[in-house]
C-alpha atoms as an extended CHARMM CRD file, in Angstrom:
* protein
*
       233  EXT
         1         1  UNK       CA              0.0000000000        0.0000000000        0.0000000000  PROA      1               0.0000000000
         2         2  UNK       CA              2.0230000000        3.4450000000       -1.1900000000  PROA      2               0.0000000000
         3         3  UNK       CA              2.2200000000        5.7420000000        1.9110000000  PROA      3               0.0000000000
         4         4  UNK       CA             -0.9940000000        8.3020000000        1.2540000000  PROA      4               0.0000000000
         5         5  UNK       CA             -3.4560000000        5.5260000000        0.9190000000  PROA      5               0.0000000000
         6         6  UNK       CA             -1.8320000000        3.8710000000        4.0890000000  PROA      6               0.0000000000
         7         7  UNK       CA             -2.5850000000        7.6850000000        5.7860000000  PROA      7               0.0000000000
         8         8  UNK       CA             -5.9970000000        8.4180000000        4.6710000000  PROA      8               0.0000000000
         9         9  UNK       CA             -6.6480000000        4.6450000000        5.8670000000  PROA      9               0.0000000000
        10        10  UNK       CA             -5.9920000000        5.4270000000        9.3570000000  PROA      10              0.0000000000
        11        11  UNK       CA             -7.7480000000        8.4850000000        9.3130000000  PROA      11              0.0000000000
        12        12  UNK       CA             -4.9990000000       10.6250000000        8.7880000000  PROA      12              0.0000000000
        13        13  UNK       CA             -7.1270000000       13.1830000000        5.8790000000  PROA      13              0.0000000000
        14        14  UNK       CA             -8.1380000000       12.4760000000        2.6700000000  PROA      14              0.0000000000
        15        15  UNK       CA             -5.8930000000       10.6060000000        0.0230000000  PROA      15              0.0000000000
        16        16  UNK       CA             -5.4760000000       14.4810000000       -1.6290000000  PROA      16              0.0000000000
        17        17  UNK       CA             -4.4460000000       15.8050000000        1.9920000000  PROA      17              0.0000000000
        18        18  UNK       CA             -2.3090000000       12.9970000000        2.9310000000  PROA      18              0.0000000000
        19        19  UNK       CA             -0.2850000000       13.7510000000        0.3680000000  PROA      19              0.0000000000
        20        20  UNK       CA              0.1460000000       17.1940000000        0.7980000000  PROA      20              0.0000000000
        21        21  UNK       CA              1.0340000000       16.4690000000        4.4980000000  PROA      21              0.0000000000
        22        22  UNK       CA              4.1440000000       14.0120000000        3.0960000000  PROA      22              0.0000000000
        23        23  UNK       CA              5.4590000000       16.2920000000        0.7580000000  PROA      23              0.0000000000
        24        24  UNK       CA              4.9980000000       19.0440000000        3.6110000000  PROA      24              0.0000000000
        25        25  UNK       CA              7.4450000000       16.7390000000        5.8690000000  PROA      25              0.0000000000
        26        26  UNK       CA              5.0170000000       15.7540000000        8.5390000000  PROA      26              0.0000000000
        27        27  UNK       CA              5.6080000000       11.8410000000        8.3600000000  PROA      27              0.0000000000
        28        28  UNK       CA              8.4500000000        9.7100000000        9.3180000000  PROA      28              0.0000000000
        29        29  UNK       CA              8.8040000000        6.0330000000        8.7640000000  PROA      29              0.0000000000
        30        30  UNK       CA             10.7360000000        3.8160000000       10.8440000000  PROA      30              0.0000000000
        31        31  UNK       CA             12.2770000000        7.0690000000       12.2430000000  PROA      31              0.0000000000
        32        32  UNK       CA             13.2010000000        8.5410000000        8.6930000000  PROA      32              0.0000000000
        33        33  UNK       CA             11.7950000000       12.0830000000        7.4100000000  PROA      33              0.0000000000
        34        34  UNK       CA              9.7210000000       10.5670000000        4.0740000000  PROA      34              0.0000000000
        35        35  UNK       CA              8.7920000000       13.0400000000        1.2500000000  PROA      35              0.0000000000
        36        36  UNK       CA              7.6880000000       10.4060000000       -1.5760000000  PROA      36              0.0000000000
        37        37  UNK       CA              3.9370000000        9.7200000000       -0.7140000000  PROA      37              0.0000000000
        38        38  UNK       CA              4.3190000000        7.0980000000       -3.3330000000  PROA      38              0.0000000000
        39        39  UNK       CA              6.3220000000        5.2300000000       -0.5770000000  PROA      39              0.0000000000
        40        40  UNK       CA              5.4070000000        1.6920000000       -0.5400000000  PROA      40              0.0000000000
        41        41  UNK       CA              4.0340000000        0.1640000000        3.0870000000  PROA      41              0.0000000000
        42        42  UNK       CA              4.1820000000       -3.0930000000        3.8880000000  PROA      42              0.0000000000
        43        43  UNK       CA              2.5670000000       -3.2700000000        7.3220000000  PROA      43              0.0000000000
        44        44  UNK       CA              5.8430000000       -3.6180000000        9.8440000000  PROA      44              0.0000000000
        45        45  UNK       CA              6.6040000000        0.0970000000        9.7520000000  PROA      45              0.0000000000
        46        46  UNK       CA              6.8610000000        2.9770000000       12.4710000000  PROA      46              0.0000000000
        47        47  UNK       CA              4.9200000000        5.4640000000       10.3810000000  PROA      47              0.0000000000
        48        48  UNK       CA              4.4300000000        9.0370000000       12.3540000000  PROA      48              0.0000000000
        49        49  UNK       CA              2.8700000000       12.5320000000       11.7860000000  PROA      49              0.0000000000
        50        50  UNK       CA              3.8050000000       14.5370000000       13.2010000000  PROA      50              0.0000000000
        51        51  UNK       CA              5.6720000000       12.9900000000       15.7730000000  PROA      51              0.0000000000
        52        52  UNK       CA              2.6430000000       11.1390000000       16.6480000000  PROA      52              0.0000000000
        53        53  UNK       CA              1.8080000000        7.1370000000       15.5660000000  PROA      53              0.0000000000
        54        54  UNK       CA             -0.0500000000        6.2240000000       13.2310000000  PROA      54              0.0000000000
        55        55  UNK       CA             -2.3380000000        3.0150000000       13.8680000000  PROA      55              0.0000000000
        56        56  UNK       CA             -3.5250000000        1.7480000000       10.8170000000  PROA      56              0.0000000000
        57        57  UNK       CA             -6.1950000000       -0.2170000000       12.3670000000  PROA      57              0.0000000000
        58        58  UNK       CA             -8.2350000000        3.0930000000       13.9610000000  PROA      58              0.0000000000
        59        59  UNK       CA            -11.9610000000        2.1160000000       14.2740000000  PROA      59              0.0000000000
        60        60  UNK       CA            -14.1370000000        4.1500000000       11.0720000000  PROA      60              0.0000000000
        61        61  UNK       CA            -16.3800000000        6.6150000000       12.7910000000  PROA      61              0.0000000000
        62        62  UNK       CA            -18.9870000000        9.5800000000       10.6550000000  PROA      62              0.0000000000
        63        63  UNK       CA            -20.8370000000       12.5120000000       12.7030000000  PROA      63              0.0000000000
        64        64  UNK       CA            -23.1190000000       14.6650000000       11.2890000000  PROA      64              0.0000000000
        65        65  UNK       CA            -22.6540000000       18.1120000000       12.5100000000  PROA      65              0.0000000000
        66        66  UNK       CA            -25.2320000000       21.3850000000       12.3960000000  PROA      66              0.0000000000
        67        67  UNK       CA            -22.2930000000       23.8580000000       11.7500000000  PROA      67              0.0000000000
        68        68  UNK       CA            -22.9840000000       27.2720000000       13.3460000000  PROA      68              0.0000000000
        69        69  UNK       CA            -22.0060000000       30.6280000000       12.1670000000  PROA      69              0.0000000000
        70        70  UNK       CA            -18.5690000000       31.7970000000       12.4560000000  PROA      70              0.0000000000
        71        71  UNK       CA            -17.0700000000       28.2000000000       12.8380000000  PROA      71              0.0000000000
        72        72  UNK       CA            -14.6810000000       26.8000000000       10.4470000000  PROA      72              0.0000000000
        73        73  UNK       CA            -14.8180000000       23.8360000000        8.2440000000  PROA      73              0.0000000000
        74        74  UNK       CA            -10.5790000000       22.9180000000        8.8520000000  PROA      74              0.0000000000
        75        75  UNK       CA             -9.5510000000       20.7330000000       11.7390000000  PROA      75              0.0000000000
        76        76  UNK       CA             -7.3740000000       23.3380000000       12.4470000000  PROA      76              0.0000000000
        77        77  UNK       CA             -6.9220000000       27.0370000000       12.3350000000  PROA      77              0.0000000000
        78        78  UNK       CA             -3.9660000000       29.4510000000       12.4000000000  PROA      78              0.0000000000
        79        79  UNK       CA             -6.0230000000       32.4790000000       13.3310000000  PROA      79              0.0000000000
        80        80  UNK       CA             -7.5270000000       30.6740000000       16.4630000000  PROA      80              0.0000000000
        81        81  UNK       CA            -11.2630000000       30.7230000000       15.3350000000  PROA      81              0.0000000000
        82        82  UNK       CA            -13.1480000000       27.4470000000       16.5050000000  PROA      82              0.0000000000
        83        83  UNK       CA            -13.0490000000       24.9220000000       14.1690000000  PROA      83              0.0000000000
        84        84  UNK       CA            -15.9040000000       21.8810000000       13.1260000000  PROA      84              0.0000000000
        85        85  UNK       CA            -13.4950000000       19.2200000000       14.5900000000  PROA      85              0.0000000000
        86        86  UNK       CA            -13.1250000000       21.2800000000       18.4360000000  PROA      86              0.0000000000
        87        87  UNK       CA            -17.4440000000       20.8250000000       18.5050000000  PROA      87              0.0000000000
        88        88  UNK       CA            -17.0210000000       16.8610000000       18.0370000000  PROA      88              0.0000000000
        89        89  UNK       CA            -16.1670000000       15.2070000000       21.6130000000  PROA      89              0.0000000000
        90        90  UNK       CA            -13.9330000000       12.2020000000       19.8730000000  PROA      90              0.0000000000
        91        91  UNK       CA            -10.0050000000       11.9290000000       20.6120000000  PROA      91              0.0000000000
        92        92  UNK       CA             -9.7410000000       10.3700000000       17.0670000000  PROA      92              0.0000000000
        93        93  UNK       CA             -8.3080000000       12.4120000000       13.9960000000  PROA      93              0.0000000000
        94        94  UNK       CA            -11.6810000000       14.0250000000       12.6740000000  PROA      94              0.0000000000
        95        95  UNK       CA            -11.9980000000       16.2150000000        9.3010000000  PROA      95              0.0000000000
        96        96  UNK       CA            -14.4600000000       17.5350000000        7.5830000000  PROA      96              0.0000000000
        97        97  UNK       CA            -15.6950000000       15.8770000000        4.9410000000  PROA      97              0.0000000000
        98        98  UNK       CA            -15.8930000000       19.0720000000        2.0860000000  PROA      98              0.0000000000
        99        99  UNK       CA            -16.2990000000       22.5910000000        3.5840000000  PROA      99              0.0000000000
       100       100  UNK       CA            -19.0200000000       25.3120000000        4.4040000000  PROA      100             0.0000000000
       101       101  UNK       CA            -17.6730000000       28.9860000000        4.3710000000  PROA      101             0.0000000000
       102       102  UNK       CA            -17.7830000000       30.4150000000        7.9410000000  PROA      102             0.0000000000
       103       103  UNK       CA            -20.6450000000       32.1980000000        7.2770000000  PROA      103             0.0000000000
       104       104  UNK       CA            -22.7450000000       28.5400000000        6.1920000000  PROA      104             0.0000000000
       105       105  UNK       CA            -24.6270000000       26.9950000000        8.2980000000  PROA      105             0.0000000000
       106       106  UNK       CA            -25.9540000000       23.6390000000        8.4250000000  PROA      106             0.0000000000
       107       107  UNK       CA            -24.6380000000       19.8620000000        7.9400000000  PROA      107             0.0000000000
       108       108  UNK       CA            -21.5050000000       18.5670000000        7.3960000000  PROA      108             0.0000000000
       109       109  UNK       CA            -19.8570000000       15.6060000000        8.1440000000  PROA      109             0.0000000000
       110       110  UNK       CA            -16.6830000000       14.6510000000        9.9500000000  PROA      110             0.0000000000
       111       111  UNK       CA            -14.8140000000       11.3990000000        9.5520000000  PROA      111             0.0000000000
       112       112  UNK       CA            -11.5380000000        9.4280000000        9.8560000000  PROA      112             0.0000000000
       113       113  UNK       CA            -12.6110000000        7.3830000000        6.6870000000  PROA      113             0.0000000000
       114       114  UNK       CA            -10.2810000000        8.8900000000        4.1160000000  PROA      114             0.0000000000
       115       115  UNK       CA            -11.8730000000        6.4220000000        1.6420000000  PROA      115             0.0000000000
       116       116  UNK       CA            -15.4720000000        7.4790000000        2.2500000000  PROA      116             0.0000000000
       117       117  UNK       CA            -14.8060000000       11.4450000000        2.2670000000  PROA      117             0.0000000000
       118       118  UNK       CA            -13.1240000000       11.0460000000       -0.9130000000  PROA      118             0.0000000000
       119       119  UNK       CA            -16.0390000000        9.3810000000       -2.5500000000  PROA      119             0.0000000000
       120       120  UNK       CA            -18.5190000000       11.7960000000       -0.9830000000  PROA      120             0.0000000000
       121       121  UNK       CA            -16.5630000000       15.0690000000       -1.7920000000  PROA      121             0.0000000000
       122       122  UNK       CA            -15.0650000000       14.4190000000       -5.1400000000  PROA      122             0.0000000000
       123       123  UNK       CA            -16.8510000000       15.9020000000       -8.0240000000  PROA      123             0.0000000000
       124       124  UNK       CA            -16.3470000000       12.9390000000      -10.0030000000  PROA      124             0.0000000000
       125       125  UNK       CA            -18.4780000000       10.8250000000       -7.3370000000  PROA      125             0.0000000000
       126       126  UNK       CA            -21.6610000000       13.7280000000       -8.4210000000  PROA      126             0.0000000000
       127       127  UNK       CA            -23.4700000000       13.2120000000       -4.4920000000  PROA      127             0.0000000000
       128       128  UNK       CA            -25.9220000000       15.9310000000       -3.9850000000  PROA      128             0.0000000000
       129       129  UNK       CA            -26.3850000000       18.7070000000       -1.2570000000  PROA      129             0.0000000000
       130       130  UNK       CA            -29.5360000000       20.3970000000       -0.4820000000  PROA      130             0.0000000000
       131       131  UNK       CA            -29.0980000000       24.4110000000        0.4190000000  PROA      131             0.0000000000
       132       132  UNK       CA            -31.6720000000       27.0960000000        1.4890000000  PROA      132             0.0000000000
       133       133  UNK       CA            -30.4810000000       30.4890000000        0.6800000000  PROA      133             0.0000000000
       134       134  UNK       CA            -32.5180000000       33.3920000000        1.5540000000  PROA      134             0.0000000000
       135       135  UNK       CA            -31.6520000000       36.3980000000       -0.9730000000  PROA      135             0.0000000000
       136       136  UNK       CA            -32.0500000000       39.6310000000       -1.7190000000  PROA      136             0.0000000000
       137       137  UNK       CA            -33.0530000000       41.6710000000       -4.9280000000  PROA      137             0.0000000000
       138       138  UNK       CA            -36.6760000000       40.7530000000       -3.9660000000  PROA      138             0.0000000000
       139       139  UNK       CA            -38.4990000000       37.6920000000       -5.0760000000  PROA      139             0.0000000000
       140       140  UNK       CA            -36.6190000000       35.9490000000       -7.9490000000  PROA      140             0.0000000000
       141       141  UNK       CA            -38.2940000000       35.7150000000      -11.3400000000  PROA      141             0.0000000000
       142       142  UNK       CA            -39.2740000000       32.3080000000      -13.1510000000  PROA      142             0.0000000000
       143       143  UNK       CA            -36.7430000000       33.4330000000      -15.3330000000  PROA      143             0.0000000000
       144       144  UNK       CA            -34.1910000000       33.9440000000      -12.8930000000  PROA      144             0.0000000000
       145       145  UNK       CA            -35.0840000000       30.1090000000      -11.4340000000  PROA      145             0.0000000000
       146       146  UNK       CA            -35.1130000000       28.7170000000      -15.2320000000  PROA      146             0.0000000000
       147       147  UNK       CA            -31.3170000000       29.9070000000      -14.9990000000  PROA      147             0.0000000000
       148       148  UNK       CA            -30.2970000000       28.3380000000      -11.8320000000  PROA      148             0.0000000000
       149       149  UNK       CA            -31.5890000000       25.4490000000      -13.0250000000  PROA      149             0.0000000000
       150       150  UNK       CA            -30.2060000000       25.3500000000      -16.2550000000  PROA      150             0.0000000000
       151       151  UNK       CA            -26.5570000000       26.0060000000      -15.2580000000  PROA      151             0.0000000000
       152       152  UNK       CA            -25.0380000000       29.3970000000      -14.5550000000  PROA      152             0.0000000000
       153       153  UNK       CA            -21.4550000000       30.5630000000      -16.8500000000  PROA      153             0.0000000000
       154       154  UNK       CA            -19.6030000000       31.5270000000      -13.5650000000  PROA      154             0.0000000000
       155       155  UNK       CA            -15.7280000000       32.3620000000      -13.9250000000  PROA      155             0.0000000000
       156       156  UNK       CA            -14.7420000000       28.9250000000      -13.5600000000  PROA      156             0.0000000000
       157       157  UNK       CA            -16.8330000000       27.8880000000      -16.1930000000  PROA      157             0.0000000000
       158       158  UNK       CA            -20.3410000000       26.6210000000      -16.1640000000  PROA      158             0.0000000000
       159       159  UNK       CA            -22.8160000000       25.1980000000      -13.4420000000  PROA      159             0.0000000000
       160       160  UNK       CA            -23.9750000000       21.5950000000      -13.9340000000  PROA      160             0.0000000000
       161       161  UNK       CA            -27.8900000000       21.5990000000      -14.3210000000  PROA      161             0.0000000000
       162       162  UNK       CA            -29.6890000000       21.7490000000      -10.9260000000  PROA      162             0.0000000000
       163       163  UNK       CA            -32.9800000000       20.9830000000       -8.8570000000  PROA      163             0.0000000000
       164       164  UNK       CA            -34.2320000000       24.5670000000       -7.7070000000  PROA      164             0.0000000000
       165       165  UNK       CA            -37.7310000000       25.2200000000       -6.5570000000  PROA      165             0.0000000000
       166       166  UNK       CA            -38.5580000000       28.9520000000       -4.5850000000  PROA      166             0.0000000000
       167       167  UNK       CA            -39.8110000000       27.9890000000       -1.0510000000  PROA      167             0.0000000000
       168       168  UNK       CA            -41.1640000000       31.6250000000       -0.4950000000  PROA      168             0.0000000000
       169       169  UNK       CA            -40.4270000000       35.0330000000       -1.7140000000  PROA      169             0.0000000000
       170       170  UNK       CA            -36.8260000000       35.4240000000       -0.3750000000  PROA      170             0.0000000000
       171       171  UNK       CA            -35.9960000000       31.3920000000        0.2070000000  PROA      171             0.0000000000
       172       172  UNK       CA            -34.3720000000       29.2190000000       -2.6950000000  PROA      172             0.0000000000
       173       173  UNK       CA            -33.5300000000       25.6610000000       -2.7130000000  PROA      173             0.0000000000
       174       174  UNK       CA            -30.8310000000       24.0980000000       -4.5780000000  PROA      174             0.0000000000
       175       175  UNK       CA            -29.8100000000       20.7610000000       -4.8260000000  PROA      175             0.0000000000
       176       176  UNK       CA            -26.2380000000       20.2960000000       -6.6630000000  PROA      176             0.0000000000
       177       177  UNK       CA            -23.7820000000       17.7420000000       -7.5870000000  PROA      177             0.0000000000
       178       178  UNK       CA            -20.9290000000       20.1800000000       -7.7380000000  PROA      178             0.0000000000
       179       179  UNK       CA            -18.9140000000       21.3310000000       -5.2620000000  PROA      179             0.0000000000
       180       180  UNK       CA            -17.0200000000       24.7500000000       -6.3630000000  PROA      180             0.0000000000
       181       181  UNK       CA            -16.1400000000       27.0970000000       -3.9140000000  PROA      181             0.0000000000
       182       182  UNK       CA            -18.6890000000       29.4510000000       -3.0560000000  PROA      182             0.0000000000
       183       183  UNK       CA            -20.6420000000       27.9260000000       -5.6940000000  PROA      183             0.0000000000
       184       184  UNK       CA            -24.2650000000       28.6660000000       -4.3890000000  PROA      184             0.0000000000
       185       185  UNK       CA            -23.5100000000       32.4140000000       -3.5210000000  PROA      185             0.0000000000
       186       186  UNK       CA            -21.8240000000       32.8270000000       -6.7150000000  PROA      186             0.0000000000
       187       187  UNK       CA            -24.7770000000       31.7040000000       -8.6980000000  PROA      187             0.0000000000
       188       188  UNK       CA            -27.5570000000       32.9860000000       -6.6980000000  PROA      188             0.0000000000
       189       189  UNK       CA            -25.5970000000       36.7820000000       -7.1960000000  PROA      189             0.0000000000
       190       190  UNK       CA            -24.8880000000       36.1750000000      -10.8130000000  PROA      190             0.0000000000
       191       191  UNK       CA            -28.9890000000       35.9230000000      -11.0680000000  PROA      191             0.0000000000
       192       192  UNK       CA            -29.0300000000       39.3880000000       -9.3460000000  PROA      192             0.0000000000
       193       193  UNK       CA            -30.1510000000       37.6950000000       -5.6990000000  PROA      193             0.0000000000
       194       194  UNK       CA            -27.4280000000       37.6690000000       -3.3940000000  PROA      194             0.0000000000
       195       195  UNK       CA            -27.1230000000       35.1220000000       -0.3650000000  PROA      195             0.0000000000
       196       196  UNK       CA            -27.6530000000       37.0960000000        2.8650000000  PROA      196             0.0000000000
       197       197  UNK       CA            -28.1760000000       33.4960000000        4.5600000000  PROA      197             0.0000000000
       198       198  UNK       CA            -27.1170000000       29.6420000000        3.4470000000  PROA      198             0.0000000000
       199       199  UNK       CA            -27.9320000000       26.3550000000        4.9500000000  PROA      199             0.0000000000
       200       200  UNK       CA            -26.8860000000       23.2260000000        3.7660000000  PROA      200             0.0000000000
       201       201  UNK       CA            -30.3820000000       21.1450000000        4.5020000000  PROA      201             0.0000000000
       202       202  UNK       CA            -28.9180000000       17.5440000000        3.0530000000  PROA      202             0.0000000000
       203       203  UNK       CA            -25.5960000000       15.7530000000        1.9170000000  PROA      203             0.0000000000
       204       204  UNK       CA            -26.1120000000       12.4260000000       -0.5070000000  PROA      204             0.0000000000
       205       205  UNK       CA            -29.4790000000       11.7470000000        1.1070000000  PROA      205             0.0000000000
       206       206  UNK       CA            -28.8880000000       12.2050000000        4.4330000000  PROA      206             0.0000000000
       207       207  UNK       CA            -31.0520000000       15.2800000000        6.4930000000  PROA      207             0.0000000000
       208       208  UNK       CA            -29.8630000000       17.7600000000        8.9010000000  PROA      208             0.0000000000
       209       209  UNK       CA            -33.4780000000       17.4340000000       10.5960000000  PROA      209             0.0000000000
       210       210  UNK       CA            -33.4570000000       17.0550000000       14.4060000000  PROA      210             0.0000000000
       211       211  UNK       CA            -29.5920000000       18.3960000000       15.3000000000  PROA      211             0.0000000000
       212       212  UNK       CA            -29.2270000000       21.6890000000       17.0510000000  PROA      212             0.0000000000
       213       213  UNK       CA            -26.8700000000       24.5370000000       16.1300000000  PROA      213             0.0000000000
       214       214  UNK       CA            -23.6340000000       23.3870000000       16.9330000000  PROA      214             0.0000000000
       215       215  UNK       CA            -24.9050000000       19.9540000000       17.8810000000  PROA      215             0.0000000000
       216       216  UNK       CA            -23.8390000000       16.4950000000       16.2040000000  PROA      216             0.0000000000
       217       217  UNK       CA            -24.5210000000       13.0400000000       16.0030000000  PROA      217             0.0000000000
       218       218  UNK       CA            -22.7760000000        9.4710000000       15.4520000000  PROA      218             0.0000000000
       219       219  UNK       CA            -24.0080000000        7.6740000000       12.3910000000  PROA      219             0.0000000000
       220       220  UNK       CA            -25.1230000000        4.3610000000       12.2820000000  PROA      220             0.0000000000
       221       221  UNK       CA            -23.4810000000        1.4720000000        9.8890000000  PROA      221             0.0000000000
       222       222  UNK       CA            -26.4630000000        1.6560000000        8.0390000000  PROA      222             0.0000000000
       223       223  UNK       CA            -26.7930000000        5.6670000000        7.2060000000  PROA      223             0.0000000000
       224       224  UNK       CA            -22.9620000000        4.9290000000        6.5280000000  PROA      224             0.0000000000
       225       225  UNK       CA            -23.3190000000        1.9770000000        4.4480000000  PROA      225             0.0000000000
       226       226  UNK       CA            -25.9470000000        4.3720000000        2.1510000000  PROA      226             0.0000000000
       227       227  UNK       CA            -23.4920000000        7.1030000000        1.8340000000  PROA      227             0.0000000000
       228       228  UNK       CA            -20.8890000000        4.8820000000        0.2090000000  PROA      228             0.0000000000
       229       229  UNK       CA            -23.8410000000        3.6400000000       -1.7910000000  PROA      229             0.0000000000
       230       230  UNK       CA            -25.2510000000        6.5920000000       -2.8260000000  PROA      230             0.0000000000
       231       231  UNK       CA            -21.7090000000        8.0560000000       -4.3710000000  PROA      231             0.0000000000
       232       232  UNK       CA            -20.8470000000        4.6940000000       -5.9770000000  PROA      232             0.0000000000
       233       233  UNK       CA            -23.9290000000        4.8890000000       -8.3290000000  PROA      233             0.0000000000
């Protein structure tokens, strides 16, 4: 098994991040600064990060989190602003599985499953999310809907066709199967209704109903199991 796979395995990040943190210099094997994330593993090594071991064997664990305002979607952050990982009460090596900006609210999850957040956050894998976004500019137009849902030419090229239905005068819902930063916001202004609120209401069929601001949850081996499902389609 080459060294980043080995990583993500144990719950280090995702296979992307894992990488990043080898090349960065933050693993050791058998005592040895390794750089090559390509490094191949066959089971008897010391592998650290960051000074710390890495157990290969680390029981799989997904929460569900109702991310509040003003929190972070990193597992760290270098300007001391609370992060998604500090609201989960697990010792394990938690990340978030995609990201909300700080101002998002609303579910996301958090895992040591490198396998599973890769298939739920790559683009390639096409899982939807469910937003509310409450805009401005005043109720939006059928026309302005018909555009959302058609695909919007944003600067990083164009929108994949979505779901979008108006839920009252200032309330839109969007389900996508993209996940480009900002993406919502930056369609919702580029149809002259900017977000003043977002609120991711559901990831690859699972619902935020019933958790609190801030609040999270332990999913079953079942809700699990239809993740995985759900993005291998």
């Amino acid at each position: 098994m080459r060294l980043a796979k080995f990583l993500a395995h144990a719950g280090a990040g995702s296979r992307r991040g894992a990488t990043e943190m080898v090349r960065a210099g933050r693993v050791r094997v058998d005592g040895e600064r390794e750089l090559d994330p390509a490094r191949r593993i066959e089971g008897g090594e010391r592998v650290e990060l960051d000074g710390r071991l890495v157990d290969g064997l680390e029981q799989r664990v997904v929460y569900a989190l109702n991310k509040p305002p003003g929190v972070v979607s990193t597992a760290r952050d270098t300007h001391g602003r609370p992060t998604v990982v500090s609201l989960i009460d697990d010792d394990r090596r938690l990340y978030p599985v995609g990201r909300l900006d700080a101002d998002s609210t609303g579910l996301i999850l958090l895992t040591n499953d490198g396998e599973l957040a890769n298939l739920l956050a790559h683009p390639r894998y096409g899982v939807s999310k469910t937003y509310r976004a409450r805009v401005g500019g005043g109720r939006p137009s059928a026309a302005a809907l018909d555009a959302l849902r058609a695909g919007i030419e944003l600067d990083d090229g164009r929108t994949a066709p979505a779901r979008v239905r108006l839920i009252s005068d200032d309330l839109i819902e969007l389900e996508l199967r993209e996940g480009r930063k900002r993406q919502v916001r930056r369609m919702c202004e580029a149809v002259g209704h900017p977000v003043l609120a977002l609120e991711r209401r559901a990831l690859g069929g699972l619902e935020l109903a019933g958790l609190a601001p801030g609040a999270s949850r332990k999913l079953s081996d079942a809700e699990v199991a239809s993740l995985r499902e759900r993005a291998r389609r």
